[in-house]
N, CA, C and O of each residue as an XYZ file, in Angstrom:
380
protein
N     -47.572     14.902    -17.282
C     -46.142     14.972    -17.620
C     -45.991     14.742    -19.117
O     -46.621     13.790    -19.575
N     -45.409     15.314    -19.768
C     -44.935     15.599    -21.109
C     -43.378     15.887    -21.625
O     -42.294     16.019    -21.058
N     -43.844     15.915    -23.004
C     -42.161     15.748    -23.046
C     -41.773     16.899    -24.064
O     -40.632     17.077    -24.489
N     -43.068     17.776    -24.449
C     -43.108     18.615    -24.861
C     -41.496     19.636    -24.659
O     -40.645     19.726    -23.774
N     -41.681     20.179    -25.826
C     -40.448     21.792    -25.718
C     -41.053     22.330    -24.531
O     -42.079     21.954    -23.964
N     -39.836     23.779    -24.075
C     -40.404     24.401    -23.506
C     -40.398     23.768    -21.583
O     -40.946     22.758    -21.142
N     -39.582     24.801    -20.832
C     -39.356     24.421    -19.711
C     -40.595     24.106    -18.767
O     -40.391     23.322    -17.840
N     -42.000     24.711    -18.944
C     -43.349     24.281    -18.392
C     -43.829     22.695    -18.654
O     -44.514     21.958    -17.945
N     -43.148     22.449    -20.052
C     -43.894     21.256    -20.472
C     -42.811     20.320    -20.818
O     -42.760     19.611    -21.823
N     -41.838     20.414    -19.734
C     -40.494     19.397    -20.169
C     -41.258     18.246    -19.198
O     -42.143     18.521    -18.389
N     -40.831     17.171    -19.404
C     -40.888     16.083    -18.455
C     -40.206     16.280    -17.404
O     -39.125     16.868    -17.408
N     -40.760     15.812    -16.395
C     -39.576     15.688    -14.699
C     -38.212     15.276    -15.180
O     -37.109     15.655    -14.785
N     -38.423     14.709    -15.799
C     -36.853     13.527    -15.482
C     -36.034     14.462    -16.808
O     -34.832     14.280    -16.998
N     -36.569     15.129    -17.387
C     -35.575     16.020    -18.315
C     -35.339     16.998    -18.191
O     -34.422     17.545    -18.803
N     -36.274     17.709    -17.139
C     -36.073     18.841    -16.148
C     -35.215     19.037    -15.590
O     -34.580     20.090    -15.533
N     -34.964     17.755    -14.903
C     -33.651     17.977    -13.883
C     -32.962     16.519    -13.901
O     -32.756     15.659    -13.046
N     -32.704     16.647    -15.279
C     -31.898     15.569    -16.040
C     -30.516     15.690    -15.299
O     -29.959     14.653    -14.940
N     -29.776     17.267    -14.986
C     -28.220     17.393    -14.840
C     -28.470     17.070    -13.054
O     -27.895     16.121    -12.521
N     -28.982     17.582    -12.624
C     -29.572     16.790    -11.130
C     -30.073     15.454    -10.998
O     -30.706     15.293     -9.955
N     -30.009     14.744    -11.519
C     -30.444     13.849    -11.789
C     -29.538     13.106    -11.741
O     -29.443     12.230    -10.881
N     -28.430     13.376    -12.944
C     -27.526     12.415    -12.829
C     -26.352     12.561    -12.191
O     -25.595     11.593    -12.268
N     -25.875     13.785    -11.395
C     -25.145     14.199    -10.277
C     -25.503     13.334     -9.249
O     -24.602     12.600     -8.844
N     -26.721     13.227     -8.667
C     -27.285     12.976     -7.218
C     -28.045     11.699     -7.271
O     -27.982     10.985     -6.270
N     -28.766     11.294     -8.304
C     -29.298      9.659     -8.247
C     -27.757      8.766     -7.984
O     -26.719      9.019     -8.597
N     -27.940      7.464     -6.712
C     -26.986      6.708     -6.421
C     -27.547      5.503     -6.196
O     -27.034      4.753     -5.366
N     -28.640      5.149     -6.873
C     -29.103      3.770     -6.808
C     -29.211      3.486     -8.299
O     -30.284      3.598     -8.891
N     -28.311      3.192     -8.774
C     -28.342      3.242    -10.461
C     -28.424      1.974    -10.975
O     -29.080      1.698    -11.980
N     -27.493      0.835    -10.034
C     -28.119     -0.725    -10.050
C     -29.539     -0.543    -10.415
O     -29.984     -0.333    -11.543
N     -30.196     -0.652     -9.294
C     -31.211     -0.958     -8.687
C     -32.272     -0.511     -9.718
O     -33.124     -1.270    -10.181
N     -32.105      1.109    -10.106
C     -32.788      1.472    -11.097
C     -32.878      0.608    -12.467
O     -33.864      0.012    -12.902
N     -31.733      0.693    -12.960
C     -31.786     -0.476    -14.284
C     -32.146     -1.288    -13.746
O     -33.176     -0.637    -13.576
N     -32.370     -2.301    -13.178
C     -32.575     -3.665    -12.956
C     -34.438     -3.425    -13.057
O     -35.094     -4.246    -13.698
N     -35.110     -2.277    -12.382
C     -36.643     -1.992    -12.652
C     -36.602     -1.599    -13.785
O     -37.492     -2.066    -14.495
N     -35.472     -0.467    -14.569
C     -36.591     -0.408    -16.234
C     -36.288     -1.481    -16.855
O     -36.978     -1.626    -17.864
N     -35.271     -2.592    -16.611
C     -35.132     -3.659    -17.367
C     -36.298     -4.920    -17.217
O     -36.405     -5.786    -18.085
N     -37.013     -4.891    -16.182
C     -37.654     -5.699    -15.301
C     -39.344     -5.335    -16.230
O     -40.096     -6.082    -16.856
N     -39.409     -3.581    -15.860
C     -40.431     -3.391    -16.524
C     -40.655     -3.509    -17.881
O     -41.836     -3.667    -18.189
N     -39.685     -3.470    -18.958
C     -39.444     -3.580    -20.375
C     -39.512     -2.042    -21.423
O     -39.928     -1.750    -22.544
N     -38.637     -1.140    -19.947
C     -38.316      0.307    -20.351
C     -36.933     -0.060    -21.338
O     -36.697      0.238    -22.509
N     -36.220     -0.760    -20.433
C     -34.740     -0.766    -21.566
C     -34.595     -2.482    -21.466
O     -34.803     -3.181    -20.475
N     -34.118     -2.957    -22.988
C     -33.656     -3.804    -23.025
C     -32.124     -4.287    -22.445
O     -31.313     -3.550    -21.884
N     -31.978     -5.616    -22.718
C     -30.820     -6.587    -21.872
C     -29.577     -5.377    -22.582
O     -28.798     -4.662    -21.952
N     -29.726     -5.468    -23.801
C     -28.055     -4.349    -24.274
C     -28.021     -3.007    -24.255
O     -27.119     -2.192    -24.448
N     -29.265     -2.912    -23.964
C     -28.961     -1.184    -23.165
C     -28.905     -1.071    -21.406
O     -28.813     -0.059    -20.712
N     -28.992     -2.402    -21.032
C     -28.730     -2.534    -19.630
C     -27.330     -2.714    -19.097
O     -26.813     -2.402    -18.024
N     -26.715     -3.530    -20.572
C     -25.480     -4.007    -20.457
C     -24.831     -3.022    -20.819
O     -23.671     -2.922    -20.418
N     -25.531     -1.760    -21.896
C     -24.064     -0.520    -21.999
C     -23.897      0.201    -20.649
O     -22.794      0.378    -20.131
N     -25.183      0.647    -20.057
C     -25.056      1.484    -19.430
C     -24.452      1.130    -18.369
O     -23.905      1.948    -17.629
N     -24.476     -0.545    -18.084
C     -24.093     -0.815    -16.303
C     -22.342     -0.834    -16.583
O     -21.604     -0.261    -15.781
N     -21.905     -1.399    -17.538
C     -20.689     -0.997    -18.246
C     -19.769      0.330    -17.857
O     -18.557      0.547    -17.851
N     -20.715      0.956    -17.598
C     -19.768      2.266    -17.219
C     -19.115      2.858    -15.928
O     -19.694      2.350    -14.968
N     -18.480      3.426    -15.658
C     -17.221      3.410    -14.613
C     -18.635      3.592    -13.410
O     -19.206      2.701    -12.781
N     -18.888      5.073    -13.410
C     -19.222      5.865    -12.222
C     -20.599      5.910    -12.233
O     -21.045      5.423    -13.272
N     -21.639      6.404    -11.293
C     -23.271      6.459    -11.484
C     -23.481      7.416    -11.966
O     -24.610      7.636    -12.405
N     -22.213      8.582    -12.089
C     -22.955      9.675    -13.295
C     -22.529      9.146    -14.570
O     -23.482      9.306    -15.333
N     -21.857      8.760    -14.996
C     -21.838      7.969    -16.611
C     -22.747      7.213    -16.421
O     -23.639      7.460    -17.233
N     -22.978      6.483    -15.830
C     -24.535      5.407    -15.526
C     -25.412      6.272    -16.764
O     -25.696      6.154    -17.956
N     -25.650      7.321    -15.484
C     -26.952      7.760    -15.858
C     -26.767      8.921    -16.865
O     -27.805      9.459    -17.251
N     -25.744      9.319    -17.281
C     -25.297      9.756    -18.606
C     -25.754      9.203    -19.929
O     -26.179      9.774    -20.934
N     -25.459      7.371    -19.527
C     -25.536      6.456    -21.015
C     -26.852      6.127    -21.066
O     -27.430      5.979    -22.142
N     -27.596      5.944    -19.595
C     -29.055      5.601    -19.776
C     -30.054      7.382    -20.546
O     -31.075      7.319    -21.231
N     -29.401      8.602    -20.173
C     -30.198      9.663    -20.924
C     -29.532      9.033    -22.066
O     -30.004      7.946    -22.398
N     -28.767      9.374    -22.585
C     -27.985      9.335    -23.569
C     -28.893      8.414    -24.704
O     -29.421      9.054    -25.614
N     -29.047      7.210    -24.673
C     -29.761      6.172    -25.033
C     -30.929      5.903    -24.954
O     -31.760      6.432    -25.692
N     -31.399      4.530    -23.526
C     -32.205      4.118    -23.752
C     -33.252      4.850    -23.179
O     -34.392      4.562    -23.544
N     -33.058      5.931    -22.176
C     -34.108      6.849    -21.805
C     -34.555      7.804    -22.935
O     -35.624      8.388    -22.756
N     -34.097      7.959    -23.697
C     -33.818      8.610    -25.031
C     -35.000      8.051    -25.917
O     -35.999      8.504    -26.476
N     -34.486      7.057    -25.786
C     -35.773      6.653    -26.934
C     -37.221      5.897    -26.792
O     -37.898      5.178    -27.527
N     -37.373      6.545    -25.184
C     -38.187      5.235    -24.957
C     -39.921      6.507    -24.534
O     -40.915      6.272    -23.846
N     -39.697      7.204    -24.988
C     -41.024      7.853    -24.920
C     -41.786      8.464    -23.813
O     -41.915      7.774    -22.802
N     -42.269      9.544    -23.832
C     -42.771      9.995    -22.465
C     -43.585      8.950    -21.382
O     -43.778      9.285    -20.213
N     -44.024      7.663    -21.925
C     -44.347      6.422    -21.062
C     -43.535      5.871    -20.715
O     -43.687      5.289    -19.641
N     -42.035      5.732    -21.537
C     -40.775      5.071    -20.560
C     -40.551      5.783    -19.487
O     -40.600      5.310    -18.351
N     -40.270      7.048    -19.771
C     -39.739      8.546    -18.712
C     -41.155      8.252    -17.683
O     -40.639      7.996    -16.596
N     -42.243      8.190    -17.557
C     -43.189      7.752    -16.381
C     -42.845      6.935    -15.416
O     -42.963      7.081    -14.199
N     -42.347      5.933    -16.120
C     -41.987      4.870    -15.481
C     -40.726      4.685    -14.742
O     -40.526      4.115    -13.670
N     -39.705      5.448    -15.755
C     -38.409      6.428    -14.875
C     -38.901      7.001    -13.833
O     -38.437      6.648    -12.749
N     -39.738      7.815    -13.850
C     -40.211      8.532    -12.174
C     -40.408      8.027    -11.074
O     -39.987      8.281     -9.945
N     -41.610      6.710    -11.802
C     -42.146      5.732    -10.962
C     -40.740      5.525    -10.261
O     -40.578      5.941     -9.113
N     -39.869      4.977    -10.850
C     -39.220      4.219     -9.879
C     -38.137      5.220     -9.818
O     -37.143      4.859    -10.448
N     -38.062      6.069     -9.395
C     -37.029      7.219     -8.989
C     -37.443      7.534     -7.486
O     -36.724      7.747     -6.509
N     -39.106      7.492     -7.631
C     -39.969      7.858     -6.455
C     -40.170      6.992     -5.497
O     -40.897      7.308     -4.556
N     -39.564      5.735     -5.555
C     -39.646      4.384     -5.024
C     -38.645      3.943     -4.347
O     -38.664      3.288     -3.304
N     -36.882      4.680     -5.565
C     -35.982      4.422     -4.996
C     -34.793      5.809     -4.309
O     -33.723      5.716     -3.708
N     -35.402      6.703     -4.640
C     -34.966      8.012     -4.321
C     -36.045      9.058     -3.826
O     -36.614      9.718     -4.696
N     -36.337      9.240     -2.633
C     -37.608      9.401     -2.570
C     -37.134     10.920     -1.881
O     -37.785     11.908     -2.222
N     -36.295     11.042     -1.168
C     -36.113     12.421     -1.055
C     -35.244     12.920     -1.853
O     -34.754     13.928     -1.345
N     -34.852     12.704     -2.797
C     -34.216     13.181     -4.177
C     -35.252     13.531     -4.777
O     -35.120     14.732     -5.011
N     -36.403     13.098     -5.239
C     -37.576     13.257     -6.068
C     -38.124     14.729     -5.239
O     -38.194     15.779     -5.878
N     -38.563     14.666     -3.508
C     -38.883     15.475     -3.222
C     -38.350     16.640     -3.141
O     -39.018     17.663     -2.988
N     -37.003     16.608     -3.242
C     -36.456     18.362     -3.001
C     -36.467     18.808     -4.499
O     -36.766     19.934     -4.896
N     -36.058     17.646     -5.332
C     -35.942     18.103     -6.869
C     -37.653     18.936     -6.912
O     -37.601     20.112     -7.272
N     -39.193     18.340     -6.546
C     -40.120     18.954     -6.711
C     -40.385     20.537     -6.368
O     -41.094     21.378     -6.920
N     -39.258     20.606     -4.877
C     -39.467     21.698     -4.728
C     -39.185     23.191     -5.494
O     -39.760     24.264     -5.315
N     -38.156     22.864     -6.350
C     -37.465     23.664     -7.294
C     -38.547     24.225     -8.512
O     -38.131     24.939     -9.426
């Protein structure tokens, strides 16, 4: 997984970034693991949980701290996408 240009060599989680943040609904749960793991810090935990709905959630977390946290943060985004959305992960694969 990469984070490369180019739709072959996009990362998962930027692939289907707009699916992503339509249909992920464990958005707690998620921050609380990249915060846990030391993907996003306490004030990028605090903007994003800040926000009304789980698609702004996960709007402010691309937006930001998924943003800057490197194709090893975005791994670790999967990791726990695959942990906590597990047939979300799988139909998204099928595409």
């Amino acid at each position: 997984l990469s984070c490369s240009p180019g739709t072959l060599n996009k990362h998962f989680v930027d692939k289907h970034r707009t699916a992503l943040i339509q249909r992920v609904s464990t958005v707690p749960s998620l921050l609380d693991e990249l915060l846990v793991r030391g993907v996003i810090k306490q004030e990028g935990y605090n903007t994003v949980m800040a926000q009304a709905t789980s698609q702004a959630m996960m709007r402010e977390l691309y937006k930001g701290p998924l943003n800057a946290c490197g194709s090893s943060g975005k791994d670790i985004f999967y990791e726990i996408l695959e942990e906590l959305e597990p047939f979300l992960i799988s139909d998204l694969k099928k595409l």
